[in-house]
MIPATI-763516 format. One record per residue (C-alpha): residue number from 1; residue in one letter; x, y, z. Coordinates in pm, 1 decimal, m for minus. Layout:
MIPATI-763516
 num residuo       px       py       pz
 NUM       A        X        Y        Z
...
***
This chain:
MIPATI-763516
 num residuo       px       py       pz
   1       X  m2472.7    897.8   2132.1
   2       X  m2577.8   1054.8   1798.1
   3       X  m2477.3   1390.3   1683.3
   4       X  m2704.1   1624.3   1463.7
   5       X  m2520.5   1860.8   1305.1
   6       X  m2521.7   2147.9    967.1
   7       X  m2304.1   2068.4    731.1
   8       X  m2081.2   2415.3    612.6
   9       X  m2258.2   2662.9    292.2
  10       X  m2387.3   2469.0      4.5
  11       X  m2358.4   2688.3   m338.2
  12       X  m2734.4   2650.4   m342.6
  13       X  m2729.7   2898.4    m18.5
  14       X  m2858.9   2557.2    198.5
  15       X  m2734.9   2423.9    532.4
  16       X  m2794.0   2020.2    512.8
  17       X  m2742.5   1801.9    840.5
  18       X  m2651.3   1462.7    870.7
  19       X  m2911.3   1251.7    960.2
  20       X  m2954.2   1112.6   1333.0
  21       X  m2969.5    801.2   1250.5
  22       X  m2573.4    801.4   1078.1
  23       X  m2306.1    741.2   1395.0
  24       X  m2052.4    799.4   1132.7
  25       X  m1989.2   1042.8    848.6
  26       X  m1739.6   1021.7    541.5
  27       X  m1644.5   1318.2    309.7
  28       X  m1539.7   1175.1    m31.7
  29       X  m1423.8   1399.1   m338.4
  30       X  m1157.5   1419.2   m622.8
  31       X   m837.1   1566.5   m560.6
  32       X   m887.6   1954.7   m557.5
  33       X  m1245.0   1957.6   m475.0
  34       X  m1234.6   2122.8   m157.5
  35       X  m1287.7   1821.1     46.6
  36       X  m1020.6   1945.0    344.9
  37       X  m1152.8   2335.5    313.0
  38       X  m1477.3   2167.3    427.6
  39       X  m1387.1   1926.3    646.4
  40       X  m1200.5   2223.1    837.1
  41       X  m1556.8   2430.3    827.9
  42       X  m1687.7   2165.1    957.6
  43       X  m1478.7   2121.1   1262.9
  44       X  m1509.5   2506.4   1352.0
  45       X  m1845.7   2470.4   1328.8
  46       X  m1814.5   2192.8   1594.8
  47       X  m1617.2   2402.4   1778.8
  48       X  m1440.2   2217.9   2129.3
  49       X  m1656.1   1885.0   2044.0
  50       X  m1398.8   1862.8   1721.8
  51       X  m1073.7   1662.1   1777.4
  52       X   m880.5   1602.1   1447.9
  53       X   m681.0   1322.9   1394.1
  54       X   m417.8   1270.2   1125.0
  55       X   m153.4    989.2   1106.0
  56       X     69.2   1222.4    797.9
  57       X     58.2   1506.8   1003.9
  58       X    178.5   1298.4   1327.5
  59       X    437.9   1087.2   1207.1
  60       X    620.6   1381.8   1092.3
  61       X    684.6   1733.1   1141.1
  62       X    661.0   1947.0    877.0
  63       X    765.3   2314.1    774.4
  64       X   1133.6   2227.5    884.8
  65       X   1094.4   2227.4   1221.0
  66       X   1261.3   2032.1   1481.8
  67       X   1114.2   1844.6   1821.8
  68       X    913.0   1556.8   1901.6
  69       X    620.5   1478.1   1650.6
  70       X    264.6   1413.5   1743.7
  71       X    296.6   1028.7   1758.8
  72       X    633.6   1060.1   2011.1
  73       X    439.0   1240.4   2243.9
  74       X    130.7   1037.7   2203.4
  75       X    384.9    736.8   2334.7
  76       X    525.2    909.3   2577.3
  77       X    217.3   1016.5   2732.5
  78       X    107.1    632.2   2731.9
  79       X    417.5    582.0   2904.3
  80       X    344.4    834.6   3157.5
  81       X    m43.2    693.4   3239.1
  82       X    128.1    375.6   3331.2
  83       X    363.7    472.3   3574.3
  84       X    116.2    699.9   3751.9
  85       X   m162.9    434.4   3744.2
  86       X    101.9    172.8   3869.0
  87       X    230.9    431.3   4138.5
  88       X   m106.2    503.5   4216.3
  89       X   m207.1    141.3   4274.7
  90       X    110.8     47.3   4507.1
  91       X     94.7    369.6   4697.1
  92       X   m332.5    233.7   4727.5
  93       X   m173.1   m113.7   4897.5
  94       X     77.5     42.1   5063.7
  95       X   m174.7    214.4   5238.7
  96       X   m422.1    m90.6   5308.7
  97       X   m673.8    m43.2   5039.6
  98       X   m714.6   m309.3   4844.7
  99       X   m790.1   m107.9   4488.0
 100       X   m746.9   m366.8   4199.5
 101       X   m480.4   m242.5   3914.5
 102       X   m679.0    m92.6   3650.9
 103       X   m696.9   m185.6   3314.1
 104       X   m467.9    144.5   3167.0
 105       X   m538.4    274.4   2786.4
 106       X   m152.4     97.3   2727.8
 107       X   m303.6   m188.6   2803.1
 108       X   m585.7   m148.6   2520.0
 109       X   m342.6      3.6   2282.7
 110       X   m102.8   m343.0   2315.4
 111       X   m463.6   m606.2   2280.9
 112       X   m548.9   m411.7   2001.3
 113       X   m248.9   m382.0   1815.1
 114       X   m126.4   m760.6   1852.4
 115       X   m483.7   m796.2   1702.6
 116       X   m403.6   m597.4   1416.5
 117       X    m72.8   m760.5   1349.2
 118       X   m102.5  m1121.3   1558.5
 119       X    329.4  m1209.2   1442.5
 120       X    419.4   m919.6   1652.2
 121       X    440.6   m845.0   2026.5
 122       X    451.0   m527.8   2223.9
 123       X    621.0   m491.9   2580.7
 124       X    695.2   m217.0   2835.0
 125       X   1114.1   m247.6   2865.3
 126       X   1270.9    m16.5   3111.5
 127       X   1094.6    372.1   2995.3
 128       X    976.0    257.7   2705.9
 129       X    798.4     53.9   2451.2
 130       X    975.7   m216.0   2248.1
 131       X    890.6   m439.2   1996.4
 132       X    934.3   m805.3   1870.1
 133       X    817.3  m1047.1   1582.4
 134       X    760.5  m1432.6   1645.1
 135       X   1046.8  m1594.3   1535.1
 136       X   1317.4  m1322.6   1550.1
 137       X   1543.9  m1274.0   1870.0
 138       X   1568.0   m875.5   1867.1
 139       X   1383.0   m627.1   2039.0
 140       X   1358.6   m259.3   1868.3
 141       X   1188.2     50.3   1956.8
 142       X    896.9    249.9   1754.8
 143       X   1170.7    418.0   1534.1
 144       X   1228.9     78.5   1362.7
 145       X    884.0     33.1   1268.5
 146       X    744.9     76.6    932.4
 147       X    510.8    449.6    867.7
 148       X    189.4    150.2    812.7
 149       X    314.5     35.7   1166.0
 150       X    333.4    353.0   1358.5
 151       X     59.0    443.9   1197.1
 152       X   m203.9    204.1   1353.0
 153       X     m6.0    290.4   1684.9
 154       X   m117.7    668.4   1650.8
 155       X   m469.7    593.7   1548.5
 156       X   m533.2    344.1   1830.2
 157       X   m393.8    598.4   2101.9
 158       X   m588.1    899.1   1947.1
 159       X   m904.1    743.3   1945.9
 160       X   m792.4    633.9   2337.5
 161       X   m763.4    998.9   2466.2
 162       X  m1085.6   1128.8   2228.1
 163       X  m1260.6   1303.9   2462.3
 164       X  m1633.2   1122.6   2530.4
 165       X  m1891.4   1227.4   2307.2
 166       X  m1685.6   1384.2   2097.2
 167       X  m1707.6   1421.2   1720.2
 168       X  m1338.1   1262.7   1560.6
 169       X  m1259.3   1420.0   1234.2
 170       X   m990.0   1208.9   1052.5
 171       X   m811.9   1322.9    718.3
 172       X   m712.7   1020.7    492.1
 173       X   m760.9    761.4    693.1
 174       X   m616.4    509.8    441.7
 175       X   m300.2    654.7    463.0
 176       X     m4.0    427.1    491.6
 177       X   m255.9    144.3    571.7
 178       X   m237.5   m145.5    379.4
 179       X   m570.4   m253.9    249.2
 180       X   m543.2   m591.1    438.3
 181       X   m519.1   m373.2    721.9
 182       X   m750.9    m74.2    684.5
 183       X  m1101.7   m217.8    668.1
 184       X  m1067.8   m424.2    991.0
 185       X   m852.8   m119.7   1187.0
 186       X  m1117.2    104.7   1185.1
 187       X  m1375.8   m140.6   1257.3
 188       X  m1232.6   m190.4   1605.2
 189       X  m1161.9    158.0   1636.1
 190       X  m1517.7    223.8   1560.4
 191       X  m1675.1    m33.1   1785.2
 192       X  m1420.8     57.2   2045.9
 193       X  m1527.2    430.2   2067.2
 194       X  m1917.2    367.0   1999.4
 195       X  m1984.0    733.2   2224.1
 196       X  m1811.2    907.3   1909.4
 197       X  m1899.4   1054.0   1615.0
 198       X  m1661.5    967.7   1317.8
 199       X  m1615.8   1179.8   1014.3
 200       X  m1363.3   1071.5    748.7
 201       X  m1241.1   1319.3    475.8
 202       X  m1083.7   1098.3    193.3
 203       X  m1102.2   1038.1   m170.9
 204       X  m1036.1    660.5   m141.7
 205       X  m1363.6    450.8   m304.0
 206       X  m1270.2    138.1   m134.4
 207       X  m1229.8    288.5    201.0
 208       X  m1610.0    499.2    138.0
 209       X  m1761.6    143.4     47.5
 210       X  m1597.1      1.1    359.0
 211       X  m1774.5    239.5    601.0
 212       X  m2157.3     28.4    614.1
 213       X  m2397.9    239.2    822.0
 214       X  m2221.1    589.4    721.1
 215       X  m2399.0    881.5    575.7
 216       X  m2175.8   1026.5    281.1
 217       X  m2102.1   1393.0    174.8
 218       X  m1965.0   1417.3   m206.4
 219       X  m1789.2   1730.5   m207.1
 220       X  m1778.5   1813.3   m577.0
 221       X  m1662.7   2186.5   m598.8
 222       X  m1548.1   2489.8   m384.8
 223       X  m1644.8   2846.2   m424.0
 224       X  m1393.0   3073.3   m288.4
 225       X  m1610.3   3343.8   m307.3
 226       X  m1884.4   3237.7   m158.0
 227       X  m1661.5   3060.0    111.7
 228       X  m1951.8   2767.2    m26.0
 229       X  m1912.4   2402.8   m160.5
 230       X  m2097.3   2258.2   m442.9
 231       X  m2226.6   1901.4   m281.0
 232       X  m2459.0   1628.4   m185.6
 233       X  m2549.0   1434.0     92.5
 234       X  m2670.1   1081.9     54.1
 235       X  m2809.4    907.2    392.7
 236       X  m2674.0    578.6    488.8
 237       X  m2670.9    284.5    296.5
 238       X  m2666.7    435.8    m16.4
 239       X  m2452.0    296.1   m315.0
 240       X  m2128.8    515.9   m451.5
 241       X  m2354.9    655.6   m794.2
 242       X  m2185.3    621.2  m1102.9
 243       X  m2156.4    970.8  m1134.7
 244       X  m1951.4   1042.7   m827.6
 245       X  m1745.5    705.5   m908.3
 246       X  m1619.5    877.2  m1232.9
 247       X  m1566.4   1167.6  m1120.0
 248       X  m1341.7   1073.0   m774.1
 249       X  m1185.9    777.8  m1025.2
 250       X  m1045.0   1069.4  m1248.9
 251       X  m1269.1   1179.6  m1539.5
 252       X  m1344.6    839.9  m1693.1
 253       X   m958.1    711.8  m1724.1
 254       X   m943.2    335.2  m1715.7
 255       X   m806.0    160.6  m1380.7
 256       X   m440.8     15.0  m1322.4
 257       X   m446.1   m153.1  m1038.4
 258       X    m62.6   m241.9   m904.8
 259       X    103.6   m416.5   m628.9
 260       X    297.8   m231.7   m390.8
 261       X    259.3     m3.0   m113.5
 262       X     97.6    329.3   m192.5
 263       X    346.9    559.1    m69.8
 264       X    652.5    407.7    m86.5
 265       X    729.7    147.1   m360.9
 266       X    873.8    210.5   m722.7
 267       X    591.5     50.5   m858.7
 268       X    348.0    351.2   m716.4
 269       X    616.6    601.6   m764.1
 270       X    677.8    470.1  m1136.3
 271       X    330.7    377.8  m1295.1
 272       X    143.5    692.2  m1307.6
 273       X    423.0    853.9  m1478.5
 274       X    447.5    556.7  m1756.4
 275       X     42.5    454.6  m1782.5
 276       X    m20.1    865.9  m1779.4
 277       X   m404.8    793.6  m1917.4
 278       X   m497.3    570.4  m1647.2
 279       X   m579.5    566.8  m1292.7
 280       X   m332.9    404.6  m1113.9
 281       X   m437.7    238.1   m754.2
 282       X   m166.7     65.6   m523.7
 283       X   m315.3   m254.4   m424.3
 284       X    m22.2   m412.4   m203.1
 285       X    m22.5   m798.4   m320.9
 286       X    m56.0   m974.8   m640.6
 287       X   m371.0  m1164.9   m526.4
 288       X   m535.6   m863.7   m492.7
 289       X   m442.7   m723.9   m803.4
 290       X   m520.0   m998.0   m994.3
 291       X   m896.5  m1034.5   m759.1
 292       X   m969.4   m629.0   m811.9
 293       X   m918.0   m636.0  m1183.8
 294       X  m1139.2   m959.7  m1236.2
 295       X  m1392.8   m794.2  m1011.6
 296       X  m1380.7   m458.0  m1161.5
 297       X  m1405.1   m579.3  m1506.8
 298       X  m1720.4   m822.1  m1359.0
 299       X  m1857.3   m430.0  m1312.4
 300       X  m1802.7   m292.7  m1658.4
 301       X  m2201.5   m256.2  m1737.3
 302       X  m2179.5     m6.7  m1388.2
 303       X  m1898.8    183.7  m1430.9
 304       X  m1832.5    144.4  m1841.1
 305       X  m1454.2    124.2  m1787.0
 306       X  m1216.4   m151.0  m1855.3
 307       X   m926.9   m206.6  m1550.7
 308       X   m627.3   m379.7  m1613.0
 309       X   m391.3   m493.1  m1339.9
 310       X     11.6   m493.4  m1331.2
 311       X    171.8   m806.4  m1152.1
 312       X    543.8   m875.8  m1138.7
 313       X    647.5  m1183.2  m1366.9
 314       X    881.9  m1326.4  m1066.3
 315       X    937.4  m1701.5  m1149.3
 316       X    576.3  m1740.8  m1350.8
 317       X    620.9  m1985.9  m1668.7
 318       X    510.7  m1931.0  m1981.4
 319       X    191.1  m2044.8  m1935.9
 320       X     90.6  m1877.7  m1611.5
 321       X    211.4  m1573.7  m1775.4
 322       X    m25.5  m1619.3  m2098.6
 323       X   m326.1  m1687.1  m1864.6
 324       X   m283.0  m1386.9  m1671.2
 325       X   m273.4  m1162.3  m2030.1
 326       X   m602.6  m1288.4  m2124.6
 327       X   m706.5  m1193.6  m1755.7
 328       X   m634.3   m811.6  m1846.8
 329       X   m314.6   m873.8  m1588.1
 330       X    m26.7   m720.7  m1770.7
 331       X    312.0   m905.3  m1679.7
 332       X    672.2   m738.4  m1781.5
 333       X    955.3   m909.8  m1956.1
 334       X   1130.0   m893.7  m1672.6
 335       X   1122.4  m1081.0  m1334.8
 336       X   1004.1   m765.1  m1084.4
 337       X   1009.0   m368.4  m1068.5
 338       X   1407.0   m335.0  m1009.1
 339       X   1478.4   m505.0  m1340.7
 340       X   1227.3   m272.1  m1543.6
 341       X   1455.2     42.7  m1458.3
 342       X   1755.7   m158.5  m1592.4
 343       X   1636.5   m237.8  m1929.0
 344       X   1864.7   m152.6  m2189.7
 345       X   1661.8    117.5  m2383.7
 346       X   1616.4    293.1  m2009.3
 347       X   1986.5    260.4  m1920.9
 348       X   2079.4    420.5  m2246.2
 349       X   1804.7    702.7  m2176.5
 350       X   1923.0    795.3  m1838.6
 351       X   2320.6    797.7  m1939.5
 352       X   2212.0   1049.8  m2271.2
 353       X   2085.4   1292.5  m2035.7
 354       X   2353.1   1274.6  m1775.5
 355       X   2553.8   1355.3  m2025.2
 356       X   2745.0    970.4  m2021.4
 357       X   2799.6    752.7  m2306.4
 358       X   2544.3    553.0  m2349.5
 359       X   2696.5    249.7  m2544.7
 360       X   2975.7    253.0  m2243.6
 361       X   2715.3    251.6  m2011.8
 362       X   2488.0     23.7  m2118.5
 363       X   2758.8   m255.9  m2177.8
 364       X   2927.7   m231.4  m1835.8
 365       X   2595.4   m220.2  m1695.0
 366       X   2495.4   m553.4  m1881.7
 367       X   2841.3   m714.9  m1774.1
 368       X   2757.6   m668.8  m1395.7
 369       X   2453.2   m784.2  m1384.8
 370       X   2525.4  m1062.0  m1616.7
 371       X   2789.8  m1169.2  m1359.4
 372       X   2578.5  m1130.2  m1089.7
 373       X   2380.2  m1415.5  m1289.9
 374       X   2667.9  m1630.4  m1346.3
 375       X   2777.8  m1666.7   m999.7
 376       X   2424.7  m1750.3   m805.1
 377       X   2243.9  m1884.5  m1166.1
 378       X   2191.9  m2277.8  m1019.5
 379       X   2051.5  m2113.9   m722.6
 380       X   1787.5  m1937.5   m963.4
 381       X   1719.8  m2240.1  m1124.4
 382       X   1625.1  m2429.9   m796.1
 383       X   1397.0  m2116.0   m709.6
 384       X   1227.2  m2137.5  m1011.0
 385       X   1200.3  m2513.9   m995.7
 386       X   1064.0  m2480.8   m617.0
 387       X    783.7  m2209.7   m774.1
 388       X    719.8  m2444.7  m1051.2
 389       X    644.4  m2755.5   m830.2
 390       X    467.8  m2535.1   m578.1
 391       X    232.3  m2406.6   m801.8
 392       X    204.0  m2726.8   m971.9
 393       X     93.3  m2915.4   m653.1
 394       X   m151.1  m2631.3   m560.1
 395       X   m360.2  m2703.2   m867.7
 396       X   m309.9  m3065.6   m893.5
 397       X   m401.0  m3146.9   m495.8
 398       X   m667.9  m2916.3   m543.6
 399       X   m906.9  m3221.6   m709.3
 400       X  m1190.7  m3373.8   m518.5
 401       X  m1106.1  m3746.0   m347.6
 402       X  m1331.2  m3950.1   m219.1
 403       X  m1085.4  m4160.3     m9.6
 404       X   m790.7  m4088.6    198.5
 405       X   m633.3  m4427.4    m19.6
 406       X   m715.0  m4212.0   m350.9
 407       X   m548.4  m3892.6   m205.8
 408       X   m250.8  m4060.8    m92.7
 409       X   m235.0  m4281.3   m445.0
 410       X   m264.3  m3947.3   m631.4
 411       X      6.7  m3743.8   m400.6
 412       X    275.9  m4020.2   m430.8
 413       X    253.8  m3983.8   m846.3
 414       X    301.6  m3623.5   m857.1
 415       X    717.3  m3653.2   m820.4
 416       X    737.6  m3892.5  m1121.2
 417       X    437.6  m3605.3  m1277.2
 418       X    606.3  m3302.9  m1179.0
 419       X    940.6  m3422.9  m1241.5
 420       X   1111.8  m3164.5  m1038.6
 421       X   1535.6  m3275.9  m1143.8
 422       X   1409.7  m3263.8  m1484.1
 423       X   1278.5  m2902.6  m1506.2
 424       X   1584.9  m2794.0  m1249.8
 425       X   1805.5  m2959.2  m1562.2
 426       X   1590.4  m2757.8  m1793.8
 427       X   1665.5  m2467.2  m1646.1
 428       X   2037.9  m2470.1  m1575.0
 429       X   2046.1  m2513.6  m1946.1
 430       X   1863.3  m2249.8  m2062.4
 431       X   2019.9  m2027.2  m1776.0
 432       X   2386.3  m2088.9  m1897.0
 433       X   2293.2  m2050.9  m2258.8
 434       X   2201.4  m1691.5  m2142.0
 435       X   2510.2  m1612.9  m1977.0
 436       X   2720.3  m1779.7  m2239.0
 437       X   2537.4  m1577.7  m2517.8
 438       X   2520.4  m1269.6  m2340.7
 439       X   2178.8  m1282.1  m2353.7
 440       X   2061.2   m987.9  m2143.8
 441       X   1722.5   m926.6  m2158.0
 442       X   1703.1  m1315.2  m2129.9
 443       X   1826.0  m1243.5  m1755.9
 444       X   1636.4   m979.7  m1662.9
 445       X   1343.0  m1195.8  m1772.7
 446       X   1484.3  m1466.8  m1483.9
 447       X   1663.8  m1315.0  m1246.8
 448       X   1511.3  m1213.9   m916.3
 449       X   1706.1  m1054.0   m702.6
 450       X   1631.7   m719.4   m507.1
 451       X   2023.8   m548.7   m509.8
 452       X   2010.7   m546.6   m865.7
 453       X   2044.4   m167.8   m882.2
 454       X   2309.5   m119.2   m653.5
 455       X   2521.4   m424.7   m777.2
 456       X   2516.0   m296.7  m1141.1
 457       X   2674.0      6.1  m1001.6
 458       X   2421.8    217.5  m1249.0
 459       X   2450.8    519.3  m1034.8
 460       X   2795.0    521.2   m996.6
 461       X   2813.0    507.2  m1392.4
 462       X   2567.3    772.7  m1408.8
 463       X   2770.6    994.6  m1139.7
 464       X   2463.9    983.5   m869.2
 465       X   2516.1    977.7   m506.4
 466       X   2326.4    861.1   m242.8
 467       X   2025.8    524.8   m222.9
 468       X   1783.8    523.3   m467.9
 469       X   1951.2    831.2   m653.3
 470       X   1870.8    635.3   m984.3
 471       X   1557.9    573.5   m922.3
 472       X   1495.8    947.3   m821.8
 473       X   1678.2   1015.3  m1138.3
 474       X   1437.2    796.5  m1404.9
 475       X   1103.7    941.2  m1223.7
 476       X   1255.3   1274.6  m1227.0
 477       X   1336.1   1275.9  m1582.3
 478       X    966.6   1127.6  m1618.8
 479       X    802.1   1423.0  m1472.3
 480       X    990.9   1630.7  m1676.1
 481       X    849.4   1482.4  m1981.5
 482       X   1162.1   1548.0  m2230.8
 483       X   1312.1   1351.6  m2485.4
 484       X   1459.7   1085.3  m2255.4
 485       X   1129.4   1033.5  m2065.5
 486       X    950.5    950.4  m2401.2
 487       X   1232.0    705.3  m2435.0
 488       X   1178.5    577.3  m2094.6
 489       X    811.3    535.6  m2172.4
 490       X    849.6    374.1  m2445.1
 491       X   1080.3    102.6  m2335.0
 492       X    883.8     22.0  m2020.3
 493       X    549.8    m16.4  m2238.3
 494       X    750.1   m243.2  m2484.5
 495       X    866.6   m460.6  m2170.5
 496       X    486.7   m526.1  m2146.4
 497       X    405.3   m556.4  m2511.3
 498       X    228.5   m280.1  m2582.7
 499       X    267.7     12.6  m2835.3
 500       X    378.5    390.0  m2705.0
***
């Protein structure tokens, strides 16, 4: 079932609908466009056919107050269909009937969410749901599961207890989804619920282009005045427009694309506050940075932007690392994220404005983590060496063969080719000449290994309590745009070879 309905006030004093033929509707505008203020119009309009759905504002309670959240009693009222369908279907046989045991929306929720994520399992223990992951021997309730977990959780059991025929407004409905994730989630979700109406409010492009079949609202401006909204309505099928691409990308800025998670990592926390002129986008893995900034940049003669993507340097060589610059792929100094807030220039930033010596600082902070490289630097080497022959194997088996004879000739060459002792040897060699010379930046530039931060003790130095208090500390002094965070800046661009 279809639903016709007017969209809220357009400036121009029109009411548009959305056209029959669209089962699903997505709102799409910049930041501060008056996307939500519509979206809520919307649903009063709809009146008791509206049922809003929001993973932020159901993982979490908000305004300081205390009780269950949305998504707790969500489970627990899973928990409580079960037992009455189950009580209902022994108290049927108790009886003599002979009523089959239905198929329960905790059933549905379970097939669809060891769909989403096939490694993991989810049983009824006791009262309640646990989980497990092939391979591990634990069990562990919802609490232990990422936000991105609980989040598909939430979405699978509102879209469950939707009322038929109703009309399912959901507000960001990328959030905490990783984009492997997203794109396939709501097509079940979608195809499991065809009676509904959908209507997504969000400003993410890649999520909009996902939705094939939706009609689109760009929301451009609000009017408070008016209680009105400046905006267009293209049916379905229609491509994003240039115009409303620039505009939801950020006035023209060029395009970072980063790994990470969107919400959580340093890299999404840290970027936008460095790279202040471009539009940074959270991309989860390397792969897809790398495939999102080759395809963007494919796109230039649409969009008339140039992207450029952000990649750890981990245990690349010199030569991946060169081929990914010419790829617009910037790659750091320094072996991943952690390292970048312990280069020197950044150390001796932070420890000006907490008031520490910075030459003290910065030299006991080099001597711990150059110690931490002395005692585990052989182990490096073979992790580099393992990358190195991985990689190398990758490309070389990668060749066409005619024969199983040829293949096997060609695999049992690649030792003596690859010559795996030999660049282990390398290694060792280079990574002692580092320690012995003090070479720091040289170690950051190798060393992989995510307690960096706490085992160079930099917020004890600094006189910060708590996790991540130095990394709340850098970003802080970021957004405060001082004398340190130009510093800060600067030293994080050089790590990536370009100018302030």
């Amino acid at each position: 079932m279809t639903i016709n309905f007017k969209l809220p006030k357009n400036i121009d004093g029109g009411r548009h609908e959305v056209p029959l033929c669209a089962r699903s509707l997505v709102i799409i505008g910049a930041n501060g466009s008056g996307k939500s203020r519509f979206s809520a119009a919307l649903a009063r309009e709809l009146g008791d056919r509206a049922v809003k759905v929001s993973a932020l504002d159901a993982l979490y309670v908000h305004g300081g107050e205390k009780g269950e959240t949305e998504f707790e009693r969500l489970m627990a009222l899973m928990l409580h269909d079960e037992i009455k369908s189950l009580l209902a279907y022994k108290m049927s046989r108790a009886a003599g009937g002979t009523a089959d045991l239905k198929r329960t929306r905790l059933d549905r929720l379970i097939e669809m969410w060891q769909e989403v994520y096939p490694g993991n399992k989810m049983l009824i223990e006791a009262d309640r749901l646990v989980f497990e992951r092939n391979g591990a021997d634990d069990r562990y309730n919802a609490s232990r599961l990422s936000d991105g977990e609980r989040a598909v959780l939430y979405l699978i059991g509102a879209m469950l207890y939707a009322p038929t025929h109703s009309v399912i407004l959901v507000d960001s409905p990328e959030m905490f989804l990783h984009p492997t994730v997203m794109t396939s989630l709501w097509n079940r979700l979608e195809l499991m619920r065809p009676d509904c109406t959908m209507v997504y409010t969000t400003h993410d492009l890649e999520f909009a282009s996902s939705r094939q079949g939706a009609a689109t609202v760009w929301v451009k401006n609000y009017d408070p005045e008016q209680v009105a909204w400046e905006y267009s309505v293209m049916p379905p099928g229609s491509p994003l427009g240039d115009e409303m691409y620039m505009a939801i990308m950020g006035a023209r800025k060029p395009v970072l694309f980063i790994e990470g998670d969107a919400v959580h990592s340093i890299d999404a926390r840290l970027y936008p506050l460095i790279f202040k002129d471009y539009t940074v986008r959270s991309l989860g893995s390397c792969d897809k940075v790398i495939e999102s900034t080759r395809t963007f940049n494919d796109l230039n003669s649409f969009h008339h932007m140039v992207s450029m993507g952000i990649v750890d340097r981990d245990r690349r060589d010199v030569n991946e690392v060169e081929y990914l610059r010419r790829k617009n792929i910037l790659v750091p100094d320094v072996a991943e994220i952690e390292n970048v807030l312990l280069i020197e220039e950044v150390v001796r930033a932070a420890a000006t404005a907490r008031g520490r010596n910075e030459n003290k600082v910065a030299e006991q902070v080099k001597s711990r983590v150059i110690k931490m490289f002395a005692a585990e630097y052989r182990q490096q080497a073979l992790m580099h060496t393992r990358h190195k022959v991985k990689r190398t194997v990758e490309y070389r088996i990668d060749g066409r063969f005619t024969t199983i004879d040829d293949l096997e000739k060609h695999i049992s060459g690649l030792v003596d080719e690859i010559a795996p002792r030999k660049h282990y040897d390398e290694l060792v060699r280079l990574f002692k000449n580092y320690i012995d010379n003090r070479d720091y930046r040289g170690v950051l530039r190798v060393f992989n290994r995510k307690s960096m931060l706490p085992g160079s003790n930099i917020s004890g130095l600094l006189g910060l309590n708590g996790k991540g208090a130095y990394v709340e500390y850098i970003l802080r002094l970021l957004r405060e745009d001082g004398e340190a965070a130009a510093r800060i800046r600067a030293a994080v661009k050089d790590c990536f070879g370009l100018k302030s």
